[in-house]
C-alpha positions, 0 to 999 in steps of 0.5 A, spaced: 500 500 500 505 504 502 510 508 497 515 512 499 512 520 498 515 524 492 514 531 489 511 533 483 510 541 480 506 544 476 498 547 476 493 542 480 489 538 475 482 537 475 479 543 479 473 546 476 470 553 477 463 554 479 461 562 476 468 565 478 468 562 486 471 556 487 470 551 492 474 551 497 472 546 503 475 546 510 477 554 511 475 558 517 471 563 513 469 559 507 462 557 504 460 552 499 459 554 491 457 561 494 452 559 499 452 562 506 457 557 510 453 553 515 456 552 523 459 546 527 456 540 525 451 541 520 458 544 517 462 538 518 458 533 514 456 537 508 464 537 508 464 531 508 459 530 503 462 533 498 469 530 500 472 526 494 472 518 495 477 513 493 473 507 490 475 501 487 469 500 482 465 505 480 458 506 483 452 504 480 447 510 478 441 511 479 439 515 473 443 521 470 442 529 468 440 529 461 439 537 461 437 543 465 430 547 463 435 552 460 438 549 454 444 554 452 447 552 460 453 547 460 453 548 467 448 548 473 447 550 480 444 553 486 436 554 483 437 551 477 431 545 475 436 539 471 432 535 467 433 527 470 434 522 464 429 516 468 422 517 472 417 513 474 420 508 470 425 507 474 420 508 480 422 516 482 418 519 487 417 526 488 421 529 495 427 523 493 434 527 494 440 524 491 446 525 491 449 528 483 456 525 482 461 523 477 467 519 476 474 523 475 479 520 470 484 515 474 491 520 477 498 516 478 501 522 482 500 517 489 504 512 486 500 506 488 500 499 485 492 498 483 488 503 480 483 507 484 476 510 481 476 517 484 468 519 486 467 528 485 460 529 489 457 536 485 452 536 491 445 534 492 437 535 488 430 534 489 425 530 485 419 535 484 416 532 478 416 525 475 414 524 469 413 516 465 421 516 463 424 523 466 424 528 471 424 534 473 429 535 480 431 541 483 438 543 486 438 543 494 445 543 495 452 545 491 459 543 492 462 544 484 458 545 478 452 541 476 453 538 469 450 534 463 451 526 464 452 526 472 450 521 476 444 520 482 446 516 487 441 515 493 441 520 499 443 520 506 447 525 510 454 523 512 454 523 520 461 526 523 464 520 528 467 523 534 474 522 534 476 515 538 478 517 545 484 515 547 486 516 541 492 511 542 498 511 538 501 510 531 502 504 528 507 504 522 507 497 521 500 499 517 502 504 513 498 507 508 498 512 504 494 518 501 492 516 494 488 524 492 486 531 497 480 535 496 478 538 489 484 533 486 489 537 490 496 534 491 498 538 496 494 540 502 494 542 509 490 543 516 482 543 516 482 539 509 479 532 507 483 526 503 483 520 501 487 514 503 488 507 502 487 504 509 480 502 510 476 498 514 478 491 510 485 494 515 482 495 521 480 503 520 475 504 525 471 512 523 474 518 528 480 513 529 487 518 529 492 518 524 499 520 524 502 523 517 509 522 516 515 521 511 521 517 512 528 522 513 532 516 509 530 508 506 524 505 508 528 504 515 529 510 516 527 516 522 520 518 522 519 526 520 511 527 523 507 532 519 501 532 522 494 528 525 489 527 521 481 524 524 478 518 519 471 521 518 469 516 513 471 509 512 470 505 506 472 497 505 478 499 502 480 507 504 478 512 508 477 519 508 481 523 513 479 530 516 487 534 517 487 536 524 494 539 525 500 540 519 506 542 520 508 543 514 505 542 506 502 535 506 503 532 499 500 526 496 504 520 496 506 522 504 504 516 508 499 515 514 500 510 521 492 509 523 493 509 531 492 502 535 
């Protein structure tokens, strides 16, 4: 699972602008795609909704944007009504909410070994009309632009775990990595969201404290600490990590030891 940490240089990949604001999750101050920023929890799990999942296969939807009421738009958001390509065909209700997802094109920079299918949530919609085979859905929620050919997924709320008490200490022989940071970034830091390639398939149980560190030389050799991260989500097969504290830039490819 674990490689040693590498640099890379060069402008971010794959962050999408939504109007001229930007998503930027996990700063003080910051709201989601123009929208009012919400406080304590409420904030934290639609943080954590909107955070990028490392999956191994990609999901399963259950039906797709195929337009929105406005024809000439490529990208939708707050307040706009998206034509959904299934209706009561596939048994959609009016009130039903989904997440609205896509898949990202696959990124070698973490250095792993097997390939991983990354999951982008551009938020949540609405059922508001159902008709034979389409329907019409209105956007509740918005972390990134909305866009032709995005999948819905069945909605629930992720809950924030409270962090595992006492949080004991890291185990470097489980070594894992971290595999993308939010919006595709490859270095990130304090109050951010990653994704890692330890799940519950290795023990990781939610609000389980990780360190996150380098090795100064060889696989042997000493322990440079970067900073502490809490496991928010858990998957079979990765984890998502809220950073609690960085000390220095963190940069994908850099590992993680959960602690037991």
């Amino acid at each position: 699972m674990a490689t040693e940490h590498k640099h890379w240089s060069g402008r971010q990949a794959g962050l999408v602008a939504f109007g001229v604001v930007g998503l930027v999750l996990g700063a003080a101050s910051v709201g989601l795609a123009g929208q009012a920023e919400t406080p304590g929890k409420a904030f934290a799990a639609q943080q954590l909704a909107c955070a990028v999942q490392a999956v191994r296969v990609a999901p399963a939807p259950v039906a797709a944007i195929e337009a929105s009421t406005l024809p000439e738009r490529r990208t939708f958001g707050p307040g706009d009504t998206l034509v959904i390509d299934a209706g009561a065909n596939k048994n959609l209700e009016v009130g039903q909410e989904f997440f609205v997802r896509r898949v990202l094109l696959p990124m070698d920079r973490s250095g792993a070994k097997e390939q991983w299918v990354y999951v982008r949530t551009a938020g949540w919609v609405r059922i508001t009309e159902v008709h034979p085979t389409n329907a019409l859905a209105q956007v509740v929620f918005a972390c990134d632009a909305f866009e032709k050919g995005d999948l819905l997924q069945p909605f629930k709320l992720p809950v924030v775990p409270a962090p595992i008490d006492p949080p004991g200490a890291p185990d470097y022989s489980a070594t894992g990595q971290i595999l993308l940071g939010q919006d595709r970034r490859i270095t990130t830091g304090t109050n951010f969201l990653i994704a890692v390639d330890l799940g519950s398939d290795h023990g990781i149980k939610p609000g389980q404290r990780f360190t996150i560190y380098r090795r100064l030389s060889g696989a042997e050799g000493p322990v440079n600490v970067i900073a502490h991260a809490t496991a928010w989500l858990v998957l079979a097969e990765s984890s998502v990590l809220k950073v609690d504290d960085a000390l220095q830039a963190i940069f994908v490819g850099d590992l993680v030891a959960p602690h037991r």
